[in-house]
C-alpha positions as CSV (number, residue, x, y, z in Angstrom):
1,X,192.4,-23.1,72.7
2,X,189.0,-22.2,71.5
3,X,185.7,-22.3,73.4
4,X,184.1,-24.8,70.9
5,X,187.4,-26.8,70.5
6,X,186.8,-28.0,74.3
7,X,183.0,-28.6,74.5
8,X,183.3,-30.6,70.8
9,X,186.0,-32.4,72.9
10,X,183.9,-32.6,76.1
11,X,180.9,-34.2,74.3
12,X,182.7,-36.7,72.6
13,X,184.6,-37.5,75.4
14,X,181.4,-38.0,77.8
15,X,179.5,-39.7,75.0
16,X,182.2,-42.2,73.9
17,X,181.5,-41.2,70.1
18,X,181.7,-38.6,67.2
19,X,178.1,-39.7,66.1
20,X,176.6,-39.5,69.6
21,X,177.9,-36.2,69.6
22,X,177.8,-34.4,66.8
23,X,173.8,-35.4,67.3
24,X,174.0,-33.7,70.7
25,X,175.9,-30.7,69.3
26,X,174.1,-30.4,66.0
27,X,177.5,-30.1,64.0
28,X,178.9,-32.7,61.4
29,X,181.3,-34.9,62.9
30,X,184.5,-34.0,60.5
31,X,183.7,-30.3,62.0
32,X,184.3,-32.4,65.6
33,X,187.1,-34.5,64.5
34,X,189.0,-31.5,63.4
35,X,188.2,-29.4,66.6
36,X,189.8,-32.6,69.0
37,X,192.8,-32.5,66.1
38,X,193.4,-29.5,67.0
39,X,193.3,-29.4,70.3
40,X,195.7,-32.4,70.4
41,X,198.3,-30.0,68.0
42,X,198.0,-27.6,70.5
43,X,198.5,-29.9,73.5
44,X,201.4,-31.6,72.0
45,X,199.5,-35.0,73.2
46,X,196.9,-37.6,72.0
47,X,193.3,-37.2,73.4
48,X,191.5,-39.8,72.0
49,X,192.4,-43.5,71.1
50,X,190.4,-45.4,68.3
51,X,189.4,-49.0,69.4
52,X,187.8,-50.3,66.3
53,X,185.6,-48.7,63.9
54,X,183.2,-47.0,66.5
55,X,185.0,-47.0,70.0
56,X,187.2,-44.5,71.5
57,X,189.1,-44.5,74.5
58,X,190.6,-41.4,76.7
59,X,194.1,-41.2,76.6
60,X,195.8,-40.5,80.3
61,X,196.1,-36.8,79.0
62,X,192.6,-36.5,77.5
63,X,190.6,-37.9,81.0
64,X,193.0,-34.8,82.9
65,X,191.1,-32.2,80.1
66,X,188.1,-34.0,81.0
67,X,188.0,-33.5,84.6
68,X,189.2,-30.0,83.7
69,X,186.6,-29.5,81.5
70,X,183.4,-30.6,83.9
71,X,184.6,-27.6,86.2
72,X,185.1,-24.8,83.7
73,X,181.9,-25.6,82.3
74,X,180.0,-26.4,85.7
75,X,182.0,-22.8,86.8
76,X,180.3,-21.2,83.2
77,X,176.9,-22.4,83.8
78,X,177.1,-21.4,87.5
79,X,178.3,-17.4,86.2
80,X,176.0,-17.2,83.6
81,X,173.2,-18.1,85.9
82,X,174.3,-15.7,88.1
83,X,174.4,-12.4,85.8
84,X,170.9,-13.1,84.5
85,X,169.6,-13.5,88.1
86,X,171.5,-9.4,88.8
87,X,169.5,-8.6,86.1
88,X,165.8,-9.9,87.6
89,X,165.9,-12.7,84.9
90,X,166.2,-16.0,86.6
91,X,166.8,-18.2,83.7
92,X,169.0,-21.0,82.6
93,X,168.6,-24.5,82.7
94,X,167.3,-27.5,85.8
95,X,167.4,-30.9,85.4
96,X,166.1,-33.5,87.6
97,X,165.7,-37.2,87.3
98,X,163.5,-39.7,89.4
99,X,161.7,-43.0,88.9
100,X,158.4,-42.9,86.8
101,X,156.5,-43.5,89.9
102,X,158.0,-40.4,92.0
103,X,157.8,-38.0,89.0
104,X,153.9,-39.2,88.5
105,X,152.7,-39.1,92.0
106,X,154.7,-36.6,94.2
107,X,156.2,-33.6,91.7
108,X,153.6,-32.2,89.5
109,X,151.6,-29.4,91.8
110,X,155.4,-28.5,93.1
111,X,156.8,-28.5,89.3
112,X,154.0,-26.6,88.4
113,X,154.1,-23.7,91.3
114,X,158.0,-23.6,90.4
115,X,157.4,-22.7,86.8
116,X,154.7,-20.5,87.4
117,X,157.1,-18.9,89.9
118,X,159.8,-19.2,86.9
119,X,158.7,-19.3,84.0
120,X,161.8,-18.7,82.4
121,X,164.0,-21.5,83.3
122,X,164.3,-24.4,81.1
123,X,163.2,-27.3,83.3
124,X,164.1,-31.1,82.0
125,X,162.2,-34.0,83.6
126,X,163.9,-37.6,83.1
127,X,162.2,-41.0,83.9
128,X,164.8,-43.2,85.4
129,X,165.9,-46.3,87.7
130,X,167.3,-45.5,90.1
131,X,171.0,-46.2,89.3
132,X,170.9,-44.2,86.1
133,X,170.0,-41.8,88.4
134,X,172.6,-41.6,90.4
135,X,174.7,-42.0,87.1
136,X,173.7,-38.9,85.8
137,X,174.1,-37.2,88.7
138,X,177.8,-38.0,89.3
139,X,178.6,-37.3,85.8
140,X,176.8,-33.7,86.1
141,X,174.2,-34.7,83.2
142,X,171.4,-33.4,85.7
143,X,171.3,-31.4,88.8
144,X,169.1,-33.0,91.0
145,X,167.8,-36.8,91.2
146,X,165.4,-38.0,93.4
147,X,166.0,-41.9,95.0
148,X,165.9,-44.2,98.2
149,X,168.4,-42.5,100.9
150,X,169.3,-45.7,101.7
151,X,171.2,-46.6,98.3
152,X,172.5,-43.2,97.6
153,X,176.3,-43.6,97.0
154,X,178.6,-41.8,100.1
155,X,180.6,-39.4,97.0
156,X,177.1,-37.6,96.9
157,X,174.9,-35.7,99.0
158,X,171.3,-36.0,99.8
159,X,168.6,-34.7,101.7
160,X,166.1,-36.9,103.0
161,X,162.4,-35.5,101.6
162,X,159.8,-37.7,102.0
163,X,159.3,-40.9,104.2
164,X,158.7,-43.9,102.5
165,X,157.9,-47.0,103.6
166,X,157.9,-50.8,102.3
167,X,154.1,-52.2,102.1
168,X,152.2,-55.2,100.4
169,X,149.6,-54.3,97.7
170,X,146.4,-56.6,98.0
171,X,143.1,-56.3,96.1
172,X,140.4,-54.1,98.5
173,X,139.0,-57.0,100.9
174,X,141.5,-59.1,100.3
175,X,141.8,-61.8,103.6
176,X,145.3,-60.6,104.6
177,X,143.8,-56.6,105.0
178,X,142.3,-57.8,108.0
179,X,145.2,-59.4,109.7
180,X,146.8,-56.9,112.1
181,X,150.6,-58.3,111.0
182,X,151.2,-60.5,108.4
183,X,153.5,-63.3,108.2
184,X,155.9,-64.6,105.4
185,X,154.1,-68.1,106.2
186,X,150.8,-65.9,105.0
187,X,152.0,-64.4,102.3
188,X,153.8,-67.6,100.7
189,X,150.3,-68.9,100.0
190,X,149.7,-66.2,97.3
191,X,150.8,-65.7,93.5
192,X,153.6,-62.4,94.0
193,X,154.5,-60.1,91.8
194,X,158.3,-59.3,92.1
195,X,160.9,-56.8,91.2
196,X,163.5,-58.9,89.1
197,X,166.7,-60.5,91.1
198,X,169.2,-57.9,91.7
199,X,166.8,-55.4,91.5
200,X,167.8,-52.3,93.8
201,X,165.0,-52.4,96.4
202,X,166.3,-55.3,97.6
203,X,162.9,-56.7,98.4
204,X,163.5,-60.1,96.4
205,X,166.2,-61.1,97.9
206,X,165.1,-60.3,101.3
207,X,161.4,-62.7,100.7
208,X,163.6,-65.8,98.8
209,X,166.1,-65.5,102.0
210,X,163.2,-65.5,104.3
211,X,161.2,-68.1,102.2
212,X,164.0,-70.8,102.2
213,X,164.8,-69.9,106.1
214,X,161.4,-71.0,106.7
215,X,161.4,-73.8,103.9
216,X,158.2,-72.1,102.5
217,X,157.3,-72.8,98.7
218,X,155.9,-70.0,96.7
219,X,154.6,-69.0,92.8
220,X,155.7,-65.7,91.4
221,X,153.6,-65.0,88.8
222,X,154.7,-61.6,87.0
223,X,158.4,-60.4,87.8
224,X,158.2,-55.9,87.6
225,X,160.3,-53.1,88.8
226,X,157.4,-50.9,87.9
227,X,155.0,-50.5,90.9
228,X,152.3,-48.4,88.5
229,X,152.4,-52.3,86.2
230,X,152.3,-54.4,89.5
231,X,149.2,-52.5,91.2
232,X,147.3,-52.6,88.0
233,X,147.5,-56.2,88.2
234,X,146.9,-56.3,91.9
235,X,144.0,-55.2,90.9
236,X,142.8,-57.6,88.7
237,X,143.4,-60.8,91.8
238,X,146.5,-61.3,89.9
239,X,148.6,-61.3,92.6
240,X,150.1,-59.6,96.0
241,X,152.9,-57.2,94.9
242,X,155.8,-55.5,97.2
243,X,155.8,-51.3,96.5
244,X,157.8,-49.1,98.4
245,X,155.5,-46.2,98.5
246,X,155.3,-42.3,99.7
247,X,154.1,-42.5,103.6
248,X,150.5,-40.9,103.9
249,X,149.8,-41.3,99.9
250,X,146.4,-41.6,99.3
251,X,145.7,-45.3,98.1
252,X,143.7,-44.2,95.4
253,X,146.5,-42.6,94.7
254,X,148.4,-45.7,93.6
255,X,144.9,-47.3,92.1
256,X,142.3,-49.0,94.4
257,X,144.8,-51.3,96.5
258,X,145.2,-52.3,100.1
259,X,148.0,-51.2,101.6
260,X,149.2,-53.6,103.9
261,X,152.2,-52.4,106.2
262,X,155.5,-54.4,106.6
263,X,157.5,-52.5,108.5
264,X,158.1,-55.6,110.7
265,X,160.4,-56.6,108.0
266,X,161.6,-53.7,106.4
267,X,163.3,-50.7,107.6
268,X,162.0,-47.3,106.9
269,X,163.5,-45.4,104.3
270,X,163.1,-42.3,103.0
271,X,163.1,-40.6,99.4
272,X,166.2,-38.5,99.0
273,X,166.9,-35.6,96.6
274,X,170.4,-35.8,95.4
275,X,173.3,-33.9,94.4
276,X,176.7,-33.9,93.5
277,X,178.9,-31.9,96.1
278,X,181.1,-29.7,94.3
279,X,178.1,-27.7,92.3
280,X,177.3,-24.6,93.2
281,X,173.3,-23.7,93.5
282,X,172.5,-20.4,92.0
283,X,169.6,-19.0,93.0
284,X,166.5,-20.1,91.0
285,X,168.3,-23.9,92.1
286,X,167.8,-23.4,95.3
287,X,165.0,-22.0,95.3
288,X,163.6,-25.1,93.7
289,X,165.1,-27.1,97.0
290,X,163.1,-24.4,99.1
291,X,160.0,-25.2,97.3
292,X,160.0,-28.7,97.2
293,X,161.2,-29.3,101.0
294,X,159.4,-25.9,102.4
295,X,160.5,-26.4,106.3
296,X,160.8,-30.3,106.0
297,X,164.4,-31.0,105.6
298,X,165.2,-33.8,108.0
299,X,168.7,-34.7,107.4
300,X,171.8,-34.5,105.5
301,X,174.9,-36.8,104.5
């Protein structure tokens, strides 16, 4: 068995298609298809079932080299990492995913001291929801993610970073910034902005439980997931929008909204960075956990 024979497998395998990757692997994909044939020669066993024109599916036999695969590559980057560290060359790759609104407010300065600190590793930023996040961290597409602790699945771990907590955005002055606790009654009399139902925050379903509890009609007037979209519009008298922000970010921070606290109806929470358990950290990885959390870490699961 070649080296190249079982990464061609393992990215067509992950990918679910020769196209996909012989893109990702910049080789043609007869060169791939002849690499899985002959690792399935070898094997004495089928890899890879053709559903169609353009699906595959794992055989029994090819998900086993899979899973065998992930750990003598994870085990490859982890020693290669290592020997360029013993030789005071901290290099290799770090990937970390987060939603738009955590990558734009609360990593720059830190991303920047980290590459000025090493300037030779290869650092990968992705914009994602939430569950792709925690997608590509269970499948070992990136090393770190950055999410809500509170929806963080139990197969990986996560250290609580920073506090966050769940807060109505209002125009500056609008009549509900001077209320010292707001109602559901109060807010049903405005236009909302909304993540869409089944949205992971949860904070839809929570108001159109509380709403029909209370037999309370309301308007939503602009449905986003995006809280960068929905405080532009707050804004603008649009609407009232529901953000779960960083605790202690500056408002201006998040535009020129009112914050207005509701943590009379929602539980505190607390962005989480996120790994999968079975990695190894090599040294310039942790160090990147050092510099982000400095003394801070509060908790682990």
């Amino acid at each position: 068995m070649e080296w190249q024979q079982l990464l061609g497998f393992y990215q067509v395998a992950k990918l679910g298609s020769f196209t996909k990757a012989a893109a990702a692997t910049f080789r043609t994909q007869s060169a791939l298809s002849q690499q899985v044939k002959a690792l399935e020669i070898e094997l004495g066993t089928r890899l890879l079932e053709r559903l169609g024109k353009r699906r595959l599916k794992l055989t029994m036999a090819g998900e086993k080299l899979l899973a065998g695969a992930q750990g003598l590559l994870a085990q490859w980057e982890a020693l290669r990492d290592e020997l360029r560290s013993l030789e005071g060359r901290p290099q290799g790759p770090l990937s970390l995913a987060a939603p738009f609104t955590t990558l734009y407010h609360l990593l720059p300065e830190t991303l920047l001291a980290y590459l000025q600190a090493y300037p030779q590793v290869e650092l990968t930023l992705l914009d994602r929801d939430q569950a792709s996040v925690f997608a590509l961290v269970k499948a070992g597409d990136v090393d770190f993610g950055l999410a809500l602790a509170s929806l963080v699945p139990r197969d990986l771990a996560a250290l609580a970073w920073q506090p966050v907590d769940t807060v109505l955005l209002a125009p500056a002055g609008h009549p509900l910034t001077r209320r010292r606790r707001v109602t559901w009654r109060q807010i049903a009399g405005y236009p909302l902005i909304v993540p869409p139902r089944g949205h992971e925050s949860g904070h839809r379903h929570l108001l159109e439980e509380q709403f029909r509890k209370l037999g309370l009609a309301f308007r939503i007037i602009l449905e986003s997931s995006n809280v960068e979209l929905s405080a532009r519009y707050v804004e603008t008298g649009l609407g009232l929008a529901f953000a779960t922000v960083a605790r202690g970010l500056p408002p201006e921070r998040l535009r020129r909204v009112a914050f207005i606290p509701l943590g009379h109806y929602f539980k505190p929470d607390h962005l989480a960075l996120v790994r999968r358990r079975d990695r190894e950290l090599t040294p310039y990885k942790q160090a990147f956990i050092n510099l982000l959390f400095g003394d801070t870490i509060v908790a682990q699961q």
